[in-house]
C-alpha positions in Angstrom: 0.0 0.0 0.0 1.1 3.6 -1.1 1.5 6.2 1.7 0.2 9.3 1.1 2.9 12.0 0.4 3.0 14.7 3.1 5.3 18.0 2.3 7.0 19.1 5.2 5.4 22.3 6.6 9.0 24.4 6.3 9.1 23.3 2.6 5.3 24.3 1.7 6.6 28.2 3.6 9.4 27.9 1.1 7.3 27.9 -2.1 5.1 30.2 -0.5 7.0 32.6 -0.3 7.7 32.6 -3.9 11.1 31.1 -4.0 11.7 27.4 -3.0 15.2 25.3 -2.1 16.4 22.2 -4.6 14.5 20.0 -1.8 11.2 22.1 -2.0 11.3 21.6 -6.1 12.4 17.9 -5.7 9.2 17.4 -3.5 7.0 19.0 -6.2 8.9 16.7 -8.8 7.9 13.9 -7.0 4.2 15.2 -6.5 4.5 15.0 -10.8 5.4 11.7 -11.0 2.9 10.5 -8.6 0.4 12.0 -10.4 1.4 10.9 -13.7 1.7 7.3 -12.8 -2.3 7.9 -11.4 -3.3 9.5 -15.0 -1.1 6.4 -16.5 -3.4 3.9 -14.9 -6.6 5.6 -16.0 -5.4 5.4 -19.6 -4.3 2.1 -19.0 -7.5 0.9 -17.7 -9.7 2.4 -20.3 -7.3 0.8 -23.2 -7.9 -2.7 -21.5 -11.3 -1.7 -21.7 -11.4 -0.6 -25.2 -8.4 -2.1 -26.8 -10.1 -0.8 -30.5 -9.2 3.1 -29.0 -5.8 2.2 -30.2 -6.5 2.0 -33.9 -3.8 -1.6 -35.1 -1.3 -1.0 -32.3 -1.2 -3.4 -29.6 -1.6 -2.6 -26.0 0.6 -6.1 -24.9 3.0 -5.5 -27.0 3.7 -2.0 -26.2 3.4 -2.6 -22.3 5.7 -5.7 -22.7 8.4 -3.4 -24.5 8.0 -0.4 -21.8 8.9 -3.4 -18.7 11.5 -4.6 -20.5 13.1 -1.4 -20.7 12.5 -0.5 -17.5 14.2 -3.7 -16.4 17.7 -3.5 -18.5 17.6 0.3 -17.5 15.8 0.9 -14.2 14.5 4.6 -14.3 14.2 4.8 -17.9 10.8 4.6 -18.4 10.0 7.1 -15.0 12.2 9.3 -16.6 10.3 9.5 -19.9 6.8 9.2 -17.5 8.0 13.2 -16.3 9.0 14.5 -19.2 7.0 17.2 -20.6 6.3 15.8 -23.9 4.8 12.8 -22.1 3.2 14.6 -19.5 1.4 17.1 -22.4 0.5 14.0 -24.5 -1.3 12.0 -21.4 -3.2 14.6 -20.2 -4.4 15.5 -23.9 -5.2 11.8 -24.3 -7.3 11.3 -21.1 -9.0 14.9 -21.9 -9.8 13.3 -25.7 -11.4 9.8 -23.6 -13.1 12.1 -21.8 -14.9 14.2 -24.3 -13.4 17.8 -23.5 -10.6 18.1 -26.2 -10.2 17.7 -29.7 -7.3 16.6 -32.1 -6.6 13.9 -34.8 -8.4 10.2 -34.6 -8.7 9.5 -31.4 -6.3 6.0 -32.4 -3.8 8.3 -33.2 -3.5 10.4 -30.1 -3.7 6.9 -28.0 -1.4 5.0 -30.5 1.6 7.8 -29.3 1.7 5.5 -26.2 3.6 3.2 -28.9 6.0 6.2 -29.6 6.7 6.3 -26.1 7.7 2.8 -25.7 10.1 3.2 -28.7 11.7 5.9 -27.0 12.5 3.7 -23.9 13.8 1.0 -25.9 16.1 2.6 -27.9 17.3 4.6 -24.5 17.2 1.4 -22.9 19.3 -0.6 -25.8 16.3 -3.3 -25.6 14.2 -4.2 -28.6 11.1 -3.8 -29.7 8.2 -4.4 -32.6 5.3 -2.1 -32.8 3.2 -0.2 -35.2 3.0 3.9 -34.3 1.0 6.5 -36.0 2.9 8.7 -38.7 0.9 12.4 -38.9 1.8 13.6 -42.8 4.8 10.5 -43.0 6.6 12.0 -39.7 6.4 10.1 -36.6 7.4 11.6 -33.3 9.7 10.2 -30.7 9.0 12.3 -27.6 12.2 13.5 -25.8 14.1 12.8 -29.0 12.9 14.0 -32.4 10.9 13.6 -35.5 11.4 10.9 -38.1 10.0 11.5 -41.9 10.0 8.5 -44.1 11.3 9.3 -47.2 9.7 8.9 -50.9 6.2 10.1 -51.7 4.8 11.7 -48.1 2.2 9.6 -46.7 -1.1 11.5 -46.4 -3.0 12.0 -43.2 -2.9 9.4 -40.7 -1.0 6.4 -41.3 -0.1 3.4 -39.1 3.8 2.9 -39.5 6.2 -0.8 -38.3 9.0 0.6 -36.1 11.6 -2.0 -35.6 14.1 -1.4 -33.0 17.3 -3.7 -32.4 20.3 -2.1 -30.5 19.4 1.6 -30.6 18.5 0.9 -34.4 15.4 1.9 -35.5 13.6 0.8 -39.2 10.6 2.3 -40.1 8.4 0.9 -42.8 5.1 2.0 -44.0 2.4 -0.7 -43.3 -0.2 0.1 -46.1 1.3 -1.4 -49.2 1.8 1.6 -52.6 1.7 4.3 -51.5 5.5 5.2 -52.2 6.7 6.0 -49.1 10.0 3.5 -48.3 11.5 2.5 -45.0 14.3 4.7 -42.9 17.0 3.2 -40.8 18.5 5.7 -38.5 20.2 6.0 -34.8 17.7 8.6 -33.1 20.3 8.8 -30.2 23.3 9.8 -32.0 22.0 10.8 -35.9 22.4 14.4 -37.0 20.1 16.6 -38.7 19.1 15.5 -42.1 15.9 15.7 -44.1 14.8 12.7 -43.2 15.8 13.4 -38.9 15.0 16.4 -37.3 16.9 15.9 -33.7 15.1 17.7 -30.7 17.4 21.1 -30.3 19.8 20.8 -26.8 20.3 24.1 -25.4 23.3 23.6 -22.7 23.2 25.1 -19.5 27.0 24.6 -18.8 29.7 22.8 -20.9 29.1 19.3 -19.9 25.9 19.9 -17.5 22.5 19.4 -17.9 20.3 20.0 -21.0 17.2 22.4 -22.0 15.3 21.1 -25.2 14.1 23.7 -27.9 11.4 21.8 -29.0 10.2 22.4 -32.5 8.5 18.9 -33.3 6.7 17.6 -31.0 2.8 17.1 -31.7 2.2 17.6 -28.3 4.5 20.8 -27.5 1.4 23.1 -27.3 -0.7 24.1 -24.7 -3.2 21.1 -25.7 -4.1 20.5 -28.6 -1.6 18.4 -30.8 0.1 20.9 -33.7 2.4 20.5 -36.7 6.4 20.3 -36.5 7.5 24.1 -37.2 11.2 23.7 -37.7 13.2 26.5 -36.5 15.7 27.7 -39.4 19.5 28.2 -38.6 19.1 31.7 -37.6 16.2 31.5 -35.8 18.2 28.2 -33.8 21.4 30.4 -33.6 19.3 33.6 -32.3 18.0 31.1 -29.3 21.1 29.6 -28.6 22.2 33.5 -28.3 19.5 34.4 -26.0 19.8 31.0 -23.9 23.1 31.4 -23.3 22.5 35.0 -22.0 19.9 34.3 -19.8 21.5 31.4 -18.4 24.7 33.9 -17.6 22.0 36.4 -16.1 20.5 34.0 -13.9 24.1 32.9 -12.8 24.0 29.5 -11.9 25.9 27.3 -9.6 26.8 30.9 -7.4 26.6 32.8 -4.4 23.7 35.4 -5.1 24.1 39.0 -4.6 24.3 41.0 -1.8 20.2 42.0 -1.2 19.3 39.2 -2.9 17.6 35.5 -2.3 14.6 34.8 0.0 12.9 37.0 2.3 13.9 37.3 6.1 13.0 33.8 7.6 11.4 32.4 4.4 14.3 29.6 4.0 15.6 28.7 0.6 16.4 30.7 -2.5 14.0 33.5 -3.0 11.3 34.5 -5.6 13.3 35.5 -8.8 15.9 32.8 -8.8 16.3 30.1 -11.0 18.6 27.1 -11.6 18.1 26.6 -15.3 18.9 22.8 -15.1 14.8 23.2 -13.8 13.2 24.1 -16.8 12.8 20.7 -18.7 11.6 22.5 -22.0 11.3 25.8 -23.8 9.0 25.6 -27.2 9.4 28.8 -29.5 5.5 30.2 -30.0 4.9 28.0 -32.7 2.4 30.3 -34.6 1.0 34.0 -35.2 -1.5 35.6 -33.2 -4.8 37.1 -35.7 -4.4 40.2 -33.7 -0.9 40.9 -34.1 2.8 40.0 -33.3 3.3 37.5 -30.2 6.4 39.7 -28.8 6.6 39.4 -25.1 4.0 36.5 -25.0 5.1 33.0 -23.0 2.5 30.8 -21.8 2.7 27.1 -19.6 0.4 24.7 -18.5 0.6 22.5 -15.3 0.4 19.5 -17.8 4.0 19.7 -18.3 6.0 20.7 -15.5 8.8 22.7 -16.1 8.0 23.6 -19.5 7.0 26.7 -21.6 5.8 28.2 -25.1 8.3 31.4 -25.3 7.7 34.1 -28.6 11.0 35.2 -29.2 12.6 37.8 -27.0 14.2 41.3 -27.8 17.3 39.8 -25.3 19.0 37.8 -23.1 17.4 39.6 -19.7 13.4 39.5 -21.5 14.3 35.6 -22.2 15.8 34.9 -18.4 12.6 36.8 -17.1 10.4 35.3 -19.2 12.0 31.5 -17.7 11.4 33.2 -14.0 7.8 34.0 -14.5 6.8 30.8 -16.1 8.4 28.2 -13.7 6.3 30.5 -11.2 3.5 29.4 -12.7 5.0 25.1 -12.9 5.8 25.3 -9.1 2.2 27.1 -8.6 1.1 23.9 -11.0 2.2 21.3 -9.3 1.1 22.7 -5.7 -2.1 22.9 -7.0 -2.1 19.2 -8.1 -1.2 18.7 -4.3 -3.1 21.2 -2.6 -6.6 22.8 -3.3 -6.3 26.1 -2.6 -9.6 27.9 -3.1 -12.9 27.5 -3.9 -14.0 29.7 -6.8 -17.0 29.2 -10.5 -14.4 30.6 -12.3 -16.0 34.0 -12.9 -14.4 36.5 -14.8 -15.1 39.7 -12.9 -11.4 40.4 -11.0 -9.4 43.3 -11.8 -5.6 42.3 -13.0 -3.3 44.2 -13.2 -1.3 43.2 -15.9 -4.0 41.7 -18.7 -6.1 43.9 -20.5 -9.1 41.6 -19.4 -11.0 40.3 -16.3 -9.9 37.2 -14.7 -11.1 34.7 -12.4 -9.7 34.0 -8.8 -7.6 31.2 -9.8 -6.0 33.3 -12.4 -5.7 36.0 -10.4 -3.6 33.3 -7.8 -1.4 32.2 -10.6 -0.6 36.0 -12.3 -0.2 36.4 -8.0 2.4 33.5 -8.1 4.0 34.3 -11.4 4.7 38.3 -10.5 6.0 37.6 -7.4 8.7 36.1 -8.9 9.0 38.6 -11.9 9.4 41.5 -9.2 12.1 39.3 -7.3 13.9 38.8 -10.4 14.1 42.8 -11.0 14.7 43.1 -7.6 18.3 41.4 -7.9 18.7 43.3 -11.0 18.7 47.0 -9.4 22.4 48.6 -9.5 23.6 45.8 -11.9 24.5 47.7 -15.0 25.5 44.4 -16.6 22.4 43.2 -16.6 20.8 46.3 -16.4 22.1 48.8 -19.0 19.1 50.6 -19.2 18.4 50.9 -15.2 15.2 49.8 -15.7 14.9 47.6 -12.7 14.2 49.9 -10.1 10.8 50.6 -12.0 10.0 47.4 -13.1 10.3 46.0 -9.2 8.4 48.9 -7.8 5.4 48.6 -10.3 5.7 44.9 -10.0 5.5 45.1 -6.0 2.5 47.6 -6.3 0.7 45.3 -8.6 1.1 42.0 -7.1 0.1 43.5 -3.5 -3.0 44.6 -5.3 -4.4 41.3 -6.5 -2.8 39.9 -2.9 -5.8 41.7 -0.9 -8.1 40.6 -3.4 -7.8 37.2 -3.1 -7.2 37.4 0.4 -10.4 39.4 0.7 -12.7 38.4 -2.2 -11.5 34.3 -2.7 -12.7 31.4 -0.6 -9.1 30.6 0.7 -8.5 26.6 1.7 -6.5 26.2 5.2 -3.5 26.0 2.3 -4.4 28.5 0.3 -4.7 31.2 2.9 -1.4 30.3 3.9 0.4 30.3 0.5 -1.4 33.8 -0.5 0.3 34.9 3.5 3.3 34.0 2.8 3.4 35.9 -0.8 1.8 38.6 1.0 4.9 38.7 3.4 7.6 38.5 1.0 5.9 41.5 -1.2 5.1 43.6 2.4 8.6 43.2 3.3 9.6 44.5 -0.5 7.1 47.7 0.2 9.2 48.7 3.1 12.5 48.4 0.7 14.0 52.1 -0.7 14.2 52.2 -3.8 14.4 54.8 -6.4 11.9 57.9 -6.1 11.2 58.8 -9.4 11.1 55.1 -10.4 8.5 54.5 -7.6 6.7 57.7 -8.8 6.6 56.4 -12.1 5.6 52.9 -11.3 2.9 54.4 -9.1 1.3 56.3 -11.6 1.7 53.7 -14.3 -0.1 50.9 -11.9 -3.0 54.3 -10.9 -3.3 54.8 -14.6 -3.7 50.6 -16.0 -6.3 50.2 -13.0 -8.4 53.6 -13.8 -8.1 52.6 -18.1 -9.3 49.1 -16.9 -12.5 50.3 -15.1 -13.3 52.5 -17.4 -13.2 49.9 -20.3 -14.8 46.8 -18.2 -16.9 48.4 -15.5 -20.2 50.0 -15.6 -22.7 51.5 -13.2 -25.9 50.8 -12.3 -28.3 52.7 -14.7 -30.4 54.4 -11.8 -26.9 55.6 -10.4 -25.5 57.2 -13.7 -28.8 59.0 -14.5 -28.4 60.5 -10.4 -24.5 61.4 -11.2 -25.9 63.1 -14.3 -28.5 65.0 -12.6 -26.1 66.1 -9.6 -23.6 67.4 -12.3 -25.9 69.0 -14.6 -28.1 70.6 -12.1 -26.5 70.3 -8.6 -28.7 67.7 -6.9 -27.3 65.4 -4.2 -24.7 62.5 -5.5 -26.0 58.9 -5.3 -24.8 56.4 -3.4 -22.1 54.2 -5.0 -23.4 50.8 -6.3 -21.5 47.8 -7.1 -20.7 48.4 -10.7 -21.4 45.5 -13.6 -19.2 44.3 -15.7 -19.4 45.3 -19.5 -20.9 42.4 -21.7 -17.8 40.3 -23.3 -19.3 40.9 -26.7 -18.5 45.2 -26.4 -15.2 44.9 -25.2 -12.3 46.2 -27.4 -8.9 44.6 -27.3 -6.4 47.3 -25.8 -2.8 48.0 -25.0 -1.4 49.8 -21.7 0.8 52.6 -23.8 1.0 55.1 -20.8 2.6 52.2 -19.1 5.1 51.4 -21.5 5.6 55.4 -21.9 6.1 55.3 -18.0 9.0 52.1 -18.3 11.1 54.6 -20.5 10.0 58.1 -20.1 13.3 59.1 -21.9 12.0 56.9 -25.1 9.2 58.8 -25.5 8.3 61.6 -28.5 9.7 64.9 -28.0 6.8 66.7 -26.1 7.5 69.7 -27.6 6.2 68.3 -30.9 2.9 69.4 -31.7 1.1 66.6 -34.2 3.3 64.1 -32.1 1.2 61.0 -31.6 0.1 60.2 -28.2 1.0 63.9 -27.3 -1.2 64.1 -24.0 0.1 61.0 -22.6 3.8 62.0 -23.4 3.1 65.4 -21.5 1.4 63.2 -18.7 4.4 60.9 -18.2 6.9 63.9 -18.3 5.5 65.7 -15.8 3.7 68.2 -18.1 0.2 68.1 -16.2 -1.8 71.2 -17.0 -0.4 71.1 -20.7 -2.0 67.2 -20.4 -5.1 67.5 -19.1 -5.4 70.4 -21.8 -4.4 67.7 -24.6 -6.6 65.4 -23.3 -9.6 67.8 -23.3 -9.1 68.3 -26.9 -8.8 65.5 -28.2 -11.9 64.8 -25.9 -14.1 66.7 -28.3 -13.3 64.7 -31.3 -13.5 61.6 -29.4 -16.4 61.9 -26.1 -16.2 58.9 -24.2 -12.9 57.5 -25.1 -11.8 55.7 -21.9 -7.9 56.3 -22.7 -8.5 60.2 -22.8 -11.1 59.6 -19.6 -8.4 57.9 -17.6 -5.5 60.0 -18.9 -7.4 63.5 -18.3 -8.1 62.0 -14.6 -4.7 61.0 -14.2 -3.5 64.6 -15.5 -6.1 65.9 -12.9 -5.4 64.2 -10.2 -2.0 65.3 -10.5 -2.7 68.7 -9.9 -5.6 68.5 -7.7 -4.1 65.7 -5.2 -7.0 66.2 -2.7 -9.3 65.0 -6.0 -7.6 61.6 -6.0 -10.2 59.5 -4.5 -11.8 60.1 -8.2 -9.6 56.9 -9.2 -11.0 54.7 -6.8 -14.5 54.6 -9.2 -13.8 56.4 -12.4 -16.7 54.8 -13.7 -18.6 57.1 -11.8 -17.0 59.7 -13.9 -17.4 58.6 -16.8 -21.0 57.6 -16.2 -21.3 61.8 -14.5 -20.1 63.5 -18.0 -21.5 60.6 -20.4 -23.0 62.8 -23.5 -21.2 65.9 -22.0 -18.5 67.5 -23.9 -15.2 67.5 -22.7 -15.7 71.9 -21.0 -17.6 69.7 -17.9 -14.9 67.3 -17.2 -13.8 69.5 -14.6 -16.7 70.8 -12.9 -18.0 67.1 -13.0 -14.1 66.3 -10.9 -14.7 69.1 -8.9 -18.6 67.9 -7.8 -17.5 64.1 -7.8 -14.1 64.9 -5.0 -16.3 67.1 -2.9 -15.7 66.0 0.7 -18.3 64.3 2.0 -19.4 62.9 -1.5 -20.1 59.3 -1.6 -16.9 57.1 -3.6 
C-alpha cells in the first residue's frame, strides 16, 4: 500500500513565499510523478477496456516493451513518464477519452503511447516491434525528435512498423503503394538531415545538464496536438544566443548577490531565482496571433511541469525573465495538483493588473504567483549595470510590487481561501510587504505608481459600468447640482463590447526618456507623453481636446483623470471609481470634465 505523500510544513513556507530550495522543487517533482503514474493507470485501464481506441497498435505489445526497458535500464521509463512531452500527451489523451478536447483520430492520439515505448527502448538498448501512427509521413519520438520516411509523403494518418534492435530503429510504412520507403536511422546519435529532425539541446554549462528547444513535438502546445515548425538556422542560432545570455543572467551554480535571495525567515532561495537545469523545455510560439505579433508573449500549462511556449525575445534579460515567471506558474502547477487552494466558479469579474481583461480568482492566484517572482527577479537586477544597461529595474520592481500586492488583498479578501491557500497567498503577501518597506528609487517608484493608478483607472473605465439608476443620479447632480447617489456595485461590461487594448501610458512610464519629443505638436500620443513627463496642465489640456473629437474615449477619460489628479491631489479618490466619472459627463462635452471632478471629489461625497 502507497502512503500518502506529506510535504514538510518548512518546505510548503518555502514555495510560499515565492522562492523554494532544490529539496522544496524535488518534492514538487515527486508530486509530478505521482500524479502521472495515477493519469497512467486511467489510460491504461480504459485501453484494457477498449483495446479498439488504439486503432492496429497493440496494447501487450507496447506494455511488454515499456517493462523490459524499465528492467535493462531501471528509471528509464520514469524518466520519460515526467517529461513534458509525455506529460502534455497523457493529459491531452485522457481529456480526448473524456470528451473535453479535440485533435486527430482518437487512435492516433492513443497510439503515441507506442512512440513512447520506442523511446524507452532505444534509450534502454532493448528491442522492440510495434506499429506507431505517422501524422503527414513523420512520426514523433517524444524526448528525441521527429522521423520523416522518405519517398512520396504519406497522407494523413497512417499506421507505421517501427523496428528497434540495439538503438537501431527501421521504419516501414504498413499500407502497401503508397511510395513511401522504409528509414534506418540511430535517433540517439543521428544528425540533422531531411529525413531526422533531432530535438534542439540548449546547454546550460559545458558538460551539465540540458534544456530542449522543441520544435517537433505534436504535443509541444498548450493542448491541442500541432504540426512540426522547424526553426531555421538563424532562428536556432538567435536562441542559442539568447539562452546562453539568460543562463549567464540567472548565474548558476553561485553565491547570489548582496540583497538578494529569500525573504527574512522564508528559508531557501527567494522569488526571482532560477537554476536553469529546472526548466525541462522551452518551445518557440509556434504560430501568429490574428491580432498581431506575439512579442513578449510566454505561456505554460501544469500538464508539463517545467516547460513553456516562449515568442522570441528582444534579449537575453526578456528571455531569463520570461524563464522566471513561467516556472512561477509550474511550481504554482504542481502545488495545486497537491493542494486545493480555493474554492472559486471561475467567474471572470477580477481586476488584473497586468491583462487587458478580467480574470477569475484562480488566475488572479497564478498572475499572483508568477509576479511575485517577476518582481524578485528585478529586484536582484537593481544597481547591476551588466544586466541592467538601461536601469530599468528599479521601476520594473516597484510597479511589480504595487501590482502584485494589489491582487494579494483581493484574493485574500474576495476568494474562498482553503487552510492551504490562505497560507500560501500569506506568505506571498509577506515576501511583497517586506519589498514595500525596501527604498528604492523615487522617481522610479513615482513612475511605477502612476503607471499601476493609470492601468487600474483605463481598466474600469473599459470593463466596469454603473448601475443605470446611479448614472442618471450622477448626471442629474452634475448637470443641475442635486445630491450624489450612493455608490453601487458596478457590472461588468458584456464580453461581446469589449475592445482589445494595449497599456501605452505604461510602456511610456518604463522609458519616459524613449518617449516623443513633447515639444512636438502633431506628435502621436502627445497628452500622454506630456502626462508621463511631468507636463500636467499642458496634459489635461491635450486630453480635453482630443476629448471633443473623441467623447467617451476611456484612454483620454483615464488619462485627463490621471493629469487631474496630479494637480488637484486632494481630488484623487476620483480613481477609486472612475466609472462614476465617466457615467457623471457621459453625452457631455469634454468643458464639464472638470466641474463634474470638482462635484464628484467634494468632501463628504459618496466614492
Amino acid at each position: 500500500m502507497h502512503r500518502p505523500m506529506r510535504m514538510p510544513g518548512a518546505r510548503f513556507d518555502e514555495l510560499a513565499s515565492g522562492g523554494g530550495s532544490e529539496e522544496a522543487i524535488a518534492f514538487l517533482t515527486d508530486g509530478e510523478r505521482s500524479r502521472r503514474l495515477v493519469l497512467l493507470q486511467e489510460l491504461l485501464s480504459r485501453l484494457e477496456q477498449r483495446p479498439t481506441l488504439l486503432g492496429p497498435a497493440d496494447l501487450g505489445a507496447i506494455w511488454e516493451t515499456v517493462e523490459q526497458a524499465e528492467e535493462r535500464r531501471p528509471g528509464c521509463a520514469e524518466e520519460l513518464l515526467l517529461s513534458p512531452e509525455v506529460g502534455s500527451w497523457l493529459a491531452h489523451t485522457l481529456r480526448r477519452l473524456h470528451g473535453v478536447s479535440v485533435g486527430p483520430p482518437l487512435w492516433v492520439d492513443a497510439g503515441h503511447l507506442a512512440a513512447v515505448a520506442l523511446v524507452a527502448a532505444l534509450r534502454s538498448g532493448t528491442d522492440a516491434d510495434l506499429v506507431v501512427p505517422a501524422r503527414e509521413g513523420a512520426i514523433p519520438l517524444p524526448t528525441l525528435g521527429l522521423a520523416r520516411l522518405p519517398g512520396i509523403p504519406l497522407l494523413g494518418f497512417q499506421p507505421v512498423h517501427a523496428r528497434v534492435r540495439e538503438g537501431e530503429l527501421l521504419l516501414t510504412a504498413t499500407v502497401p503503394g503508397t511510395g513511401a520507403t522504409a528509414l534506418t536511422l540511430r535517433p540517439l546519435t543521428a544528425p540533422q538531415s531531411a529525413v531526422w529532425w533531432p530535438t534542439h539541446r540548449l546547454p546550460v554549462r559545458q558538460g551539465g545538464p540540458e534544456v530542449a528547444l522543441d520544435d517537433t513535438d505534436p504535443y509541444r502546445d498548450l493542448d491541442r496536438p500541432i504540426p512540426p515548425r522547424r526553426l531555421t538556422p538563424r532562428e536556432l542560432a538567435t536562441w542559442r544566443r539568447l539562452f546562453t545570455e539568460a543562463v549567464t543572467l540567472l548565474d548558476p551554480g553561485t553565491t547570489p548577490a548582496p540583497g538578494s535571495g529569500a525573504p527574512p525567515g522564508s528559508g531557501g532561495p527567494g522569488p526571482g531565482t532560477l537554476r536553469p537545469e529546472e526548466i525541462r523545455r522551452i518551445v518557440p510560439w509556434p504560430g501568429r496571433l490574428p491580432n498581431g505579433p506575439v512579442e513578449g508573449l510566454s505561456a505554460s500549462t501544469a500538464d508539463a511541469f517545467g516547460s513553456m511556449v516562449v515568442a522570441e525575445p528582444p534579449n537575453g534579460a526578456a528571455l531569463a525573465e520570461t524563464m522566471v515567471h513561467e516556472f512561477q506558474h509550474s511550481k504554482l502547477g504542481a502545488l495545486l495538483h497537491l493542494f486545493a487552494m480555493l474554492d472559486d466558479d471561475r467567474t471572470e469579474e477580477h481586476y488584473a493588473p497586468w491583462r487587458p481583461d478580467p480574470r477569475h480568482l484562480p488566475g488572479l492566484l497564478h498572475g499572483a504567483y508568477a509576479f511575485v517572482g517577476v518582481a524578485g527577479f528585478w529586484r536582484d537586477r537593481i544597481g547591476d549595470r551588466a544586466a541592467d544597461p538601461l536601469d530599468l529595474a528599479p521601476f520594473r520592481f516597484a510597479l511589480r510590487r504595487i501590482q502584485t500586492r494589489t491582487v494579494l488583498r483581493t484574493l485574500a479578501t474576495r476568494a474562498s481561501l482553503t487552510g492551504p491557500g490562505r497560507r500560501l497567498v500569506a506568505g506571498l503577501t509577506r515576501t511583497v510587504d517586506g519589498w514595500l518597506r525596501e527604498p528604492v528609487d523615487g522617481q522610479a517608484v513615482a513612475r511605477a505608481r502612476a503607471a499601476a493608478a493609470g492601468h487600474r483607472a483605463e481598466w474600469r473605465l473599459r470593463h466596469l459600468r454603473c448601475a443605470d439608476e446611479e448614472r442618471a443620479g450622477l448626471a442629474a447632480a452634475v448637470r443641475s447640482g442635486t445630491p450624489l447617489p450612493p455608490p453601487r456595485p458596478p457590472r461588468l461590461v458584456p464580453a461581446a463590447e469589449r475592445a482589445h487594448w494595449r497599456d501605452v501610458r505604461g510602456a511610456l512610464y518604463l522609458r519616459p526618456d524613449a518617449a516623443t519629443d513633447p515639444a512636438a505638436d502633431t506628435a502621436p500620443g502627445q497628452a500622454d507623453v506630456l502626462l508621463v513627463h511631468g507636463e500636467a496642465a499642458s496634459a489635461r489640456e491635450a486630453y480635453r481636446e482630443q476629448g471633443a473629437a473623441t467623447p467617451g474615449d476611456p484612454h483620454l477619460l483615464a488619462g485627463w483623470l490621471l493629469a487631474h489628479t496630479a494637480l488637484h491631489p486632494g481630488h484623487r479618490r476620483l480613481l477609486a471609481r472612475p466609472e462614476r466619472f465617466a457615467a457623471a459627463v457621459e453625452g457631455e462635452g469634454p468643458e464639464v470634465w472638470e466641474h463634474a471632478a470638482h462635484r464628484l471629489a467634494t468632501p463628504g461625497s459618496p466614492v
